[in-house]
DOKEDREN-109563 format. One record per residue: residue in three letters; residue number from 0; y, z, x of N, C-alpha, C, CB in turn. Coordinates in steps of 0.001 Angstrom, whole numbers, always signed. Atoms other than C-alpha are relative to their C-alpha. Last residue first. Glycine has a CB too. Layout:
<atoms>
ATOM   residu   num       n.Y       n.Z       n.X      ca.Y      ca.Z      ca.X       c.Y       c.Z       c.X      cb.Y      cb.Z      cb.X
ATOM      ALA   NUM         Y         Z         X         Y         Z         X         Y         Z         X         Y         Z         X
...
</atoms>
This chain:
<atoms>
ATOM   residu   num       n.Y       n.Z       n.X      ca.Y      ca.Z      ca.X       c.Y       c.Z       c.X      cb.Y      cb.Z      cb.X
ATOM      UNK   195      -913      -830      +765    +22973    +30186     +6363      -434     +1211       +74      +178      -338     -1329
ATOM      UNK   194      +238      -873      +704    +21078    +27630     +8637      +749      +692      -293      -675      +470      +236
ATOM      UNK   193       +73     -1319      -600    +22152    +24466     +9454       +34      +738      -592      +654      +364      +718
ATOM      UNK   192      -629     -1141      +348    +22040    +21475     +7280      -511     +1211     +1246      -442      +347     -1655
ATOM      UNK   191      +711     -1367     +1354    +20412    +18414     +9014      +991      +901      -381     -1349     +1230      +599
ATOM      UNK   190      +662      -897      -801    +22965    +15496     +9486      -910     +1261      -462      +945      +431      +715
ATOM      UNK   189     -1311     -1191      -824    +23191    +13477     +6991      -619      +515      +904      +700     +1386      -844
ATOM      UNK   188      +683      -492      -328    +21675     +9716     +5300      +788     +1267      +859      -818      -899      +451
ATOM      UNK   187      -558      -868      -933    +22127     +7435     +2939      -581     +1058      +695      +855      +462      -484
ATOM      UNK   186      +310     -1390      -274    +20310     +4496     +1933     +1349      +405      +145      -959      +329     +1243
ATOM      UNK   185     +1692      -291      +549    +19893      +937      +939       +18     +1347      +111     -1421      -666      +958
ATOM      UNK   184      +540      -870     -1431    +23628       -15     +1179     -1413      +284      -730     +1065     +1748      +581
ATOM      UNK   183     +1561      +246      -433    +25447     -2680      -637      -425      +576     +1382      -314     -1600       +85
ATOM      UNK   182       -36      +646      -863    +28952      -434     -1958     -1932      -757      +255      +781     +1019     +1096
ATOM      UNK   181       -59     +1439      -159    +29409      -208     -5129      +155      -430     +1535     +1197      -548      -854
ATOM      UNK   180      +977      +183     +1142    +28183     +3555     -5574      +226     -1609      +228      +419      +786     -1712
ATOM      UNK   179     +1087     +1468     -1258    +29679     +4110     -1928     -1103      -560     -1612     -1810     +1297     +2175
ATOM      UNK   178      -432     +1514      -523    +32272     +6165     -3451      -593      -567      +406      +751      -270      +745
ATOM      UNK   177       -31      +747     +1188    +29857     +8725     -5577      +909     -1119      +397      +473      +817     -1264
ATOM      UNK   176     +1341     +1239      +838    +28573     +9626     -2315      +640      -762     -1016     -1469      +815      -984
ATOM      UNK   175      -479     +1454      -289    +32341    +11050     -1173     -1236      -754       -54      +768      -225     +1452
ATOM      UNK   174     -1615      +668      +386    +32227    +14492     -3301      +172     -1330      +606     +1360      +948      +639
ATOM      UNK   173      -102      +467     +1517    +28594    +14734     -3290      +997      -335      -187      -237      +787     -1013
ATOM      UNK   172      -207     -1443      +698    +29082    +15016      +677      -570      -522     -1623     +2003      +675       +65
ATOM      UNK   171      +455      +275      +921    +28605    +12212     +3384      -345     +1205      -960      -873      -738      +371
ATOM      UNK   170     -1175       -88     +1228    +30893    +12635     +6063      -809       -50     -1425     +1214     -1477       +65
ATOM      UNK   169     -1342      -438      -877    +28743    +10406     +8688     +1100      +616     -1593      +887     -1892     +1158
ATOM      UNK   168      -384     -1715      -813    +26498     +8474     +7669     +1346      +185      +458      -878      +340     +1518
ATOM      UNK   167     -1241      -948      -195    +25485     +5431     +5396      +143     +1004      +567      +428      +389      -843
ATOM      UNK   166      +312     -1657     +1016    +22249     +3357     +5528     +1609      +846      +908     -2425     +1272      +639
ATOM      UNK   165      -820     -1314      -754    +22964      -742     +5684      -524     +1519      -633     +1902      -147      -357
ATOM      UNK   164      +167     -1000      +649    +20353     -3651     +5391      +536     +1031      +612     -1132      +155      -286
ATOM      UNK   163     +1187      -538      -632    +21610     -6764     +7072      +133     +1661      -700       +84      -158     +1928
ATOM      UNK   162      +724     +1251      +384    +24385     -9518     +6246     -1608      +965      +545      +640     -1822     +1067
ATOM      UNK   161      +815      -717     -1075    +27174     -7023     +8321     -1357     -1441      -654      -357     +2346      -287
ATOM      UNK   160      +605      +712     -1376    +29468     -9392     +6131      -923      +485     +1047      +979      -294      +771
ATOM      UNK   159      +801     +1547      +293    +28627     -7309     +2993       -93     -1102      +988      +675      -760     -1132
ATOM      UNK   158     +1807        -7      +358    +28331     -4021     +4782      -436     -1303      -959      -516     +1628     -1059
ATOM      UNK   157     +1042      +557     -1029    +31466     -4888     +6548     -1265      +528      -261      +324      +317     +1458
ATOM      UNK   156      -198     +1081      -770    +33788     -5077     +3605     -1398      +265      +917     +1564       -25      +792
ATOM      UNK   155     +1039     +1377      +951    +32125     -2269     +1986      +118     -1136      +741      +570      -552     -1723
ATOM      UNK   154     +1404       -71      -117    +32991      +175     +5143      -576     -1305     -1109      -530     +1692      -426
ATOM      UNK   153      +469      +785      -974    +36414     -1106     +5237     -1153      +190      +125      +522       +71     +1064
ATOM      UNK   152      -555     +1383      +201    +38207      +104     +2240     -1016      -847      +983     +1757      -129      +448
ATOM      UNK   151      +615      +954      +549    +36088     +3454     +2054      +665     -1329      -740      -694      +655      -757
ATOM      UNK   150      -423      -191     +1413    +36624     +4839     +5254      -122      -848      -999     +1115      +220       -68
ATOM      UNK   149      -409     +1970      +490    +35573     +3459     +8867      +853       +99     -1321     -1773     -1244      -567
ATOM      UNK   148     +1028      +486     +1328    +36257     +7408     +9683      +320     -1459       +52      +388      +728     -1747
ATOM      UNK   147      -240      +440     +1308    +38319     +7469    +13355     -1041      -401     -1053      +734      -973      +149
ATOM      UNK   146      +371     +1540      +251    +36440     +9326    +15399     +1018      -174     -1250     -1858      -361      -419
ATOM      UNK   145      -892     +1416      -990    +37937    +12528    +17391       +83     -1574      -311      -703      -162     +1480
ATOM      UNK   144     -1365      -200      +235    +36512    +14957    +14935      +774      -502      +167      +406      +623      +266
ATOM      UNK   143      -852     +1215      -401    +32824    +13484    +14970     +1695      -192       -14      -488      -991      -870
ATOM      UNK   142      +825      +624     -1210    +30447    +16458    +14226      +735      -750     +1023     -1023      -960      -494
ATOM      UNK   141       -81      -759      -932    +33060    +17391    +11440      -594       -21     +1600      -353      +840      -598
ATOM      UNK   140      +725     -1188       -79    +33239    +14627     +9640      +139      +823     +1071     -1190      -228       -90
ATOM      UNK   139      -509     -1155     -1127    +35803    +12322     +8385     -1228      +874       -34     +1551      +980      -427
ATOM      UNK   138      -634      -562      +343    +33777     +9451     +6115      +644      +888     +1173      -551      +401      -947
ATOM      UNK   137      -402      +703      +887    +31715     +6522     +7162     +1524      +323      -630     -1021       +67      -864
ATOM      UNK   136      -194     -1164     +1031    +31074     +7679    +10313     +1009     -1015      -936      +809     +1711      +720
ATOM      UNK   135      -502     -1066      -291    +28991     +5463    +10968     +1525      +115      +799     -1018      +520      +647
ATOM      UNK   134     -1826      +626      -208    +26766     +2262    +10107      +903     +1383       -65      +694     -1282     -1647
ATOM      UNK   133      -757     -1176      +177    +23190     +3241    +10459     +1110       -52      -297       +39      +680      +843
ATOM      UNK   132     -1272      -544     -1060    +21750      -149    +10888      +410     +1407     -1126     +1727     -1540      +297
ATOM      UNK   131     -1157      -926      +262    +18447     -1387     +9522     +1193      +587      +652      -428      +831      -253
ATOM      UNK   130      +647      -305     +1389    +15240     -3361    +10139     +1038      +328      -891     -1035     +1172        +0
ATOM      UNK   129       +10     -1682      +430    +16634     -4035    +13582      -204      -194     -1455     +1578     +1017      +343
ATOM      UNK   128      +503       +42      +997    +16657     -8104    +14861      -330     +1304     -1176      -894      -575      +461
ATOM      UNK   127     +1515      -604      -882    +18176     -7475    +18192      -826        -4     -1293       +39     +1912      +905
ATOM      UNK   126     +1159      +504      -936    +20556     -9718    +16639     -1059      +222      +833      +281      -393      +543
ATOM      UNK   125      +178     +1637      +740    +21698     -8571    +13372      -641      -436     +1123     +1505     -1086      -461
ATOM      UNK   124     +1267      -943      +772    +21836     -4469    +15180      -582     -1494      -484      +532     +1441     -1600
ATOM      UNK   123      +743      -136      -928    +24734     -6250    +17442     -1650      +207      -527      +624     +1086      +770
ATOM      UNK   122      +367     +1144      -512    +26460     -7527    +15158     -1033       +30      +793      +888      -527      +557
ATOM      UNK   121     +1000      +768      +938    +26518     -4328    +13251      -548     -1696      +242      +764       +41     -1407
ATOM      UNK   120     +1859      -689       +63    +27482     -2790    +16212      -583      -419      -942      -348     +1617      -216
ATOM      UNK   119      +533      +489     -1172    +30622     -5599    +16873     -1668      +967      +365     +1364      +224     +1244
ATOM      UNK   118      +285     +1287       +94    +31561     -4664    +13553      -505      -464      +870      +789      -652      -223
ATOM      UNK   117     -1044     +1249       +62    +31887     -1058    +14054      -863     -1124      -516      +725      -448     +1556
ATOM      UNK   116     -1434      -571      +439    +30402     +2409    +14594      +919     -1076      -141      +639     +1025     +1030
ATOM      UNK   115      -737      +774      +325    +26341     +1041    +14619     +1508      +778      -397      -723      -746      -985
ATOM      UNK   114     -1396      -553      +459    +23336     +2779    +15206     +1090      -734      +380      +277     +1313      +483
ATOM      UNK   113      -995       +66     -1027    +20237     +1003    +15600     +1347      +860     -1105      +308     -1948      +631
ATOM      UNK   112     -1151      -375      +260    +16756      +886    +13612     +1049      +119      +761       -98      +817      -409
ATOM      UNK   111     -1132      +719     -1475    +13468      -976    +14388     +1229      +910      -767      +439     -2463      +137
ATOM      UNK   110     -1603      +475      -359    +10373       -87    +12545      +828       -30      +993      +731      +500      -533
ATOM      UNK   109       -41     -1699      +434     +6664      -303    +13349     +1806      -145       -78      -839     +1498     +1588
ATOM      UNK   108      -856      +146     +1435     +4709     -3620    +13500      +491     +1444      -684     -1045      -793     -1207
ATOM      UNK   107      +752      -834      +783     +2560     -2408    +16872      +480      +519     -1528      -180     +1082      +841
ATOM      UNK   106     +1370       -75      +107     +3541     -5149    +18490     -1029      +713      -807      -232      +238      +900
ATOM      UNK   105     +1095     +1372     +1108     +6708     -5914    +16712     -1541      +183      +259      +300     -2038      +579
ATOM      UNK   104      +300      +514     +2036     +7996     -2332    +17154      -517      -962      -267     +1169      -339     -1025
ATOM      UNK   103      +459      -611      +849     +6820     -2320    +20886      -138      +365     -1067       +14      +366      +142
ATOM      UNK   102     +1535      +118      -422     +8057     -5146    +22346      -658     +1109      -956      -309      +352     +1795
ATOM      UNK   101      +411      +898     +1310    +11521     -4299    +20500     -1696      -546      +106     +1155     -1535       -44
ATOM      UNK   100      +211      -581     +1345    +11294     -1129    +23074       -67      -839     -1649     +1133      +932        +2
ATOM      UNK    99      +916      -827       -44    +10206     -3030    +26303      -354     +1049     -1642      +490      +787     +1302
ATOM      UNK    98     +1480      +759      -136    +12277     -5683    +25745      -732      +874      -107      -422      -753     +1214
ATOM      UNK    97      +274      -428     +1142    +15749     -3330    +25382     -1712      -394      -110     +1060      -665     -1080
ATOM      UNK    96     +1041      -155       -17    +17098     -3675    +28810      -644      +792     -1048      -141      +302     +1000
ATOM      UNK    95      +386     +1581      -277    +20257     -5372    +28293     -1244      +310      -214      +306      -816     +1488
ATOM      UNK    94     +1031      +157      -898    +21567     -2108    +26807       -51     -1361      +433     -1230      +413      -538
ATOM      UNK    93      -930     +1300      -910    +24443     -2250    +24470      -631       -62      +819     +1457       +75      +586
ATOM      UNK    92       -53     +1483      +700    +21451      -809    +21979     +1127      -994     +1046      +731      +186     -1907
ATOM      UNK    91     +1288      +739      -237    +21492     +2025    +24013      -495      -992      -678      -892      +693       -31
ATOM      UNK    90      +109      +200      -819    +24849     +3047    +23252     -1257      -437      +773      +500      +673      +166
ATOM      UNK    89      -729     +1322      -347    +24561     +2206    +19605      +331      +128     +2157     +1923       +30     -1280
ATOM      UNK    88     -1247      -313      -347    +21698     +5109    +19673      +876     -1110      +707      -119     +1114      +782
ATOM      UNK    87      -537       +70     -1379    +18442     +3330    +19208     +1716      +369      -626      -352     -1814      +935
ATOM      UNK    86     -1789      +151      +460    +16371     +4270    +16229      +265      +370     +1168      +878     +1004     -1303
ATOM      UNK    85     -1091      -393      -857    +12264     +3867    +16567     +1409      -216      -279      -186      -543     +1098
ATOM      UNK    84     -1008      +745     -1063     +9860     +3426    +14481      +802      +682      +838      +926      -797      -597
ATOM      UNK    83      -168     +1435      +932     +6936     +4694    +11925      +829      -800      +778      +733      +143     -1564
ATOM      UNK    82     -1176      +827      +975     +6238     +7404    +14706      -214      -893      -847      +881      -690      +620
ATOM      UNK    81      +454     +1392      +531     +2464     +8016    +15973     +1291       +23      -795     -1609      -193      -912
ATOM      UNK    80       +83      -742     +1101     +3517    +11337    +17516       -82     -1330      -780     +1188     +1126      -303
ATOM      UNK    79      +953      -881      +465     +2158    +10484    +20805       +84      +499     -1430       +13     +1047      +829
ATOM      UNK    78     +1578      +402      -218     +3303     +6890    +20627      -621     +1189      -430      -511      -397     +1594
ATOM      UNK    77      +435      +373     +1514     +7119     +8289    +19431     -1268      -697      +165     +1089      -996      -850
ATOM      UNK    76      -131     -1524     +1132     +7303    +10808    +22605      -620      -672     -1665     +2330      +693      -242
ATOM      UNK    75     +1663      -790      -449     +5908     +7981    +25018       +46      +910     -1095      -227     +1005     +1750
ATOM      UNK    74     +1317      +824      +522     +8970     +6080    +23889     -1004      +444      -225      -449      -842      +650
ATOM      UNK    73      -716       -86     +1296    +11710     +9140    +24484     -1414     -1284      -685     +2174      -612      +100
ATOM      UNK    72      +458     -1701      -560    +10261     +9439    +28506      -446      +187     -2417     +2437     +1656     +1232
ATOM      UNK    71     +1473      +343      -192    +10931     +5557    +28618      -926      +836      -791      -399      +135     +1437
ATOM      UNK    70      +324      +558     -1204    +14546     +6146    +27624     -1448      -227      -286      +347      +875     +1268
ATOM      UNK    69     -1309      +138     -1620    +17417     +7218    +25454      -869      -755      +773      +562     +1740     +1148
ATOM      UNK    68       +71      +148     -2021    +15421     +6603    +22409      +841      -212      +439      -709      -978      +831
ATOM      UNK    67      -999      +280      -323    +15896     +8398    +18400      -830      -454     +1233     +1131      +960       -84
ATOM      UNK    66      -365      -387     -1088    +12104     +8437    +16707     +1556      -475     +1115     -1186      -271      +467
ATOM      UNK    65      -306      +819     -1222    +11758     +7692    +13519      +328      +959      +891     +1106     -1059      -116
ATOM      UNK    64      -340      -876      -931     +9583     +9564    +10941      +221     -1168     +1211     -1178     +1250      +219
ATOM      UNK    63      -169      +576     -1428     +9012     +8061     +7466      +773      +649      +888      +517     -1234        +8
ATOM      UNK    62     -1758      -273      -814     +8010    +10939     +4576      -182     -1253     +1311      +295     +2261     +1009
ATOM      UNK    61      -286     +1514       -71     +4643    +10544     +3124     +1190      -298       +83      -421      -734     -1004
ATOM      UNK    60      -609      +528     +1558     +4542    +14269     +2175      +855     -1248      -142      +973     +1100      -630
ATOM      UNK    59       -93     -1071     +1403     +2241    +15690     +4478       +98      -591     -1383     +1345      +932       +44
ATOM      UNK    58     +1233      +369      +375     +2547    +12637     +7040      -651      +838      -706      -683      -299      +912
ATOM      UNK    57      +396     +1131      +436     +5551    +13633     +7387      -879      -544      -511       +51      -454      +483
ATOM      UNK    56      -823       +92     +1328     +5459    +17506     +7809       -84     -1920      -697     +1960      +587      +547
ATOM      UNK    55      +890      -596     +1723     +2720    +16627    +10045      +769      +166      -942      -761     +1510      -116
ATOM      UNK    54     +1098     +1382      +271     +5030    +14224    +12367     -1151      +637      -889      -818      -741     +1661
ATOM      UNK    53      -424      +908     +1147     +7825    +16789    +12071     -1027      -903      -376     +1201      -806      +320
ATOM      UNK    52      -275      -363     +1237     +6014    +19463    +13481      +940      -718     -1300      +439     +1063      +314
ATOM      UNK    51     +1038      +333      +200     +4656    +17197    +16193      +162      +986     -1226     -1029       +39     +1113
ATOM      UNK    50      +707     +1058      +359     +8033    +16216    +17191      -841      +282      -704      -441      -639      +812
ATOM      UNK    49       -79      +312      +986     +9192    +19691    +17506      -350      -820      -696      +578       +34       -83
ATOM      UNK    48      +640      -737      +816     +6891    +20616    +19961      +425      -413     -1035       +47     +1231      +124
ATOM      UNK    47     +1588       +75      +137     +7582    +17623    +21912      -353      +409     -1326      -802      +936     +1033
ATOM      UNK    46     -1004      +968     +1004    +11845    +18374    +21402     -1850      -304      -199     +1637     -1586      +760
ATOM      UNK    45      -385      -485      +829    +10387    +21564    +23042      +486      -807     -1186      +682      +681      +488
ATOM      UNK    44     +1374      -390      +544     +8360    +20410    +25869      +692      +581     -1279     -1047     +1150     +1005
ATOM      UNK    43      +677      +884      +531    +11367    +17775    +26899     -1301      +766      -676      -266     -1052     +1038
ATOM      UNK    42     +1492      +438      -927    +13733    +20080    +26794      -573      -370      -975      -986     +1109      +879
ATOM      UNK    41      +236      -658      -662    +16661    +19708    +23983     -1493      -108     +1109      +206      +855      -811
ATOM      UNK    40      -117      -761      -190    +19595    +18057    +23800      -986     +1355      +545      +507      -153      -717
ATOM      UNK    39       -60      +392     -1091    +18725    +15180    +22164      -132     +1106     +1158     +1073      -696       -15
ATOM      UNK    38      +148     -1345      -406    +17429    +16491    +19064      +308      -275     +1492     -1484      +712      -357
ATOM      UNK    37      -965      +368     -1157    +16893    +13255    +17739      +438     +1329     +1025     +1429      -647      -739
ATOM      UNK    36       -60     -1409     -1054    +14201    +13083    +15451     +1329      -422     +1056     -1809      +249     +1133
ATOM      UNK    35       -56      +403     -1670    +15290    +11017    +12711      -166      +783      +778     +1066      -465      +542
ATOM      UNK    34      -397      -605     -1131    +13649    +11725     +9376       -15      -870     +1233      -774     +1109      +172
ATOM      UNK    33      +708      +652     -1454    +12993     +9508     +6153      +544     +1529     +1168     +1042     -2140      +619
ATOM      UNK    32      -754      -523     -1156    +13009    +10325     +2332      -551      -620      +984        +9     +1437      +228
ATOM      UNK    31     -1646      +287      +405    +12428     +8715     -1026      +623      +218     +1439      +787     +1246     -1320
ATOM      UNK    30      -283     +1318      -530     +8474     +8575      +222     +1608      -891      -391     -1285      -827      -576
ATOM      UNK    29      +498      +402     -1163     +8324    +11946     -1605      -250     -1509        -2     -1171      +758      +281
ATOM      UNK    28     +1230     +1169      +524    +10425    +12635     -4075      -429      -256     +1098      +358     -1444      -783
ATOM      UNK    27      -376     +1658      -171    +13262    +15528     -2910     -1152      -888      -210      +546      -392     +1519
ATOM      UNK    26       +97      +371     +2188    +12888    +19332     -4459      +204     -1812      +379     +2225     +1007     -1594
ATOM      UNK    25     +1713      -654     +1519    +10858    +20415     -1225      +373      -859      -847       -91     +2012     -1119
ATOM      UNK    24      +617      +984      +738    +13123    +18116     +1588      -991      +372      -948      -518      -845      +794
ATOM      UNK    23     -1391     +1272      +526    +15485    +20621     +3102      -790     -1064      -996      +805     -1198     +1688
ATOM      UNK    22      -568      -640     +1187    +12872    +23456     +3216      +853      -916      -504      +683     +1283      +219
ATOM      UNK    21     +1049      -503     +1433    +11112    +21090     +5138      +654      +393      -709     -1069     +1052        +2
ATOM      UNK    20       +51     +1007      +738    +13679    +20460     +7288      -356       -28     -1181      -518      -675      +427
ATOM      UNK    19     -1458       +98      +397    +14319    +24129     +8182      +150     -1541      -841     +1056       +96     +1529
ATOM      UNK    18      +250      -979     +1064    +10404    +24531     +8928     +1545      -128      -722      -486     +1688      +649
ATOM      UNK    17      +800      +702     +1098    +10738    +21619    +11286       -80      +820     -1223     -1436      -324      +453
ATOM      UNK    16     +1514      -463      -161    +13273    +22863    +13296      -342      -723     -1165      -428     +1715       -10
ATOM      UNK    15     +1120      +386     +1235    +16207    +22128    +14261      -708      +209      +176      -364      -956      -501
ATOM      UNK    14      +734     -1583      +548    +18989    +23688    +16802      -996      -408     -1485     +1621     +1437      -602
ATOM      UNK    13      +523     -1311      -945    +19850    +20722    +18724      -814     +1093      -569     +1181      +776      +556
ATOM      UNK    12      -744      -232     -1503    +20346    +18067    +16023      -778     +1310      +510     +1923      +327       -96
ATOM      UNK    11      +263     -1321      -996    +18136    +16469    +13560     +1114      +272      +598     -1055      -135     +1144
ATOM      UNK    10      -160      -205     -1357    +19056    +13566    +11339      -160     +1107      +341     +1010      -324      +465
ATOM      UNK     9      -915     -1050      -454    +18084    +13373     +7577       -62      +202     +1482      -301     +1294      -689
ATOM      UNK     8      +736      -819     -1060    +17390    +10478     +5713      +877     +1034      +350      -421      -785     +1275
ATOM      UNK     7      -300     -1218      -533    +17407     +9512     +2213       -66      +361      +787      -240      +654      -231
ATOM      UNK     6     -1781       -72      +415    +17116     +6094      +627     +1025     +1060      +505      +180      +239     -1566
ATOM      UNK     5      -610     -1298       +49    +13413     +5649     +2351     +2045      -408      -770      -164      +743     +2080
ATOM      UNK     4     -1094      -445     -1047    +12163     +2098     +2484      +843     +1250      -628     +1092     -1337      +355
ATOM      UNK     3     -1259      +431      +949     +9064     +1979      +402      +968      +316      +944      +254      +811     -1524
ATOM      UNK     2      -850     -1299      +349     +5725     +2002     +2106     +1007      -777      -564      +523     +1083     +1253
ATOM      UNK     1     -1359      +418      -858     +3662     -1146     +1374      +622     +1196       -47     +1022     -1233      -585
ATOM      UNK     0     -1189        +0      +842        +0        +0        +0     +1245        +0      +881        +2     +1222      -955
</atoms>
């Protein structure tokens, strides 16, 4: 059976855990959602561990689980945890040396994703062929204080010329979802919630 492309993801940072996700995704439909590991930040036996508590949570509750890459080290991570794909941070997408990681989504037909803060990243995401672009920050967020938001005159614009399946971040609240109702996007998606 074809999975369904997720509408919902939720990015990691530093201080995540799998048990924190989880709780994030009980009342949500399963195979509505996706996770990015990204967790840049922390050692490599620890972003591991986490991996493999996301990759059962996933495969729990038929959740897709990409894997962010910086490098080689970041590949090996989404093999052992049998990822669905990979998502390249728009600075590693300006790469040259990408072969090795599109090699591996087509070979082993697994997604492709890229992050994207402009026009020239959604160009970019169109020709390394990517499944999907992130397109970011949509809205002002906190994470990103220093970025100018694309906001919502210019984000539609370039999700209809982008010409490639967009998921929204950055800023994304109940209060500024209900603006992206006309925009063409397949998803959205936030950072995790931190604990309270």
């Amino acid at each position: 059976m074809q999975r369904l492309w997720p509408t919902f993801f939720i990015l990691t940072h530093e201080n995540a855990s799998a048990w924190r996700i989880s709780d994030s995704l009980l009342n949500l439909q399963r195979e509505s959602c996706g996770v990015v590991l990204r967790a840049y930040d922390l050692g490599q036996k620890a972003r591991l561990t986490l991996g493999y508590g996301l990759a059962q949570l996933c495969r729990a509750r038929r959740l897709l689980l990409l894997v962010a890459i910086r490098n080689n080290v970041d590949l090996a991570l989404a093999t052992q945890l049998r990822a669905d794909g990979l998502h390249l941070p728009e600075w590693v997408a300006r790469q040259q040396s990408l072969s090795p990681l599109i090699g591996w989504c087509r070979r082993y037909k697994k997604i492709l994703t890229v992050a994207a803060h402009g026009a020239q990243g959604l160009a970019r995401g169109r020709r390394l062929g990517a499944d999907a672009v992130f397109l970011s920050p949509v809205f002002s967020t906190k994470t990103h204080i220093h970025v100018q938001p694309i906001g919502r005159t210019r984000f539609p614009h370039w999700c209809r010329v982008g010409r490639q399946p967009v998921i929204a971040l950055g800023g994304i609240r109940l209060s500024t979802v209900r603006q992206l109702q006309h925009c063409q996007i397949i998803g959205i998606a936030i950072g995790q919630p931190t604990s309270g």
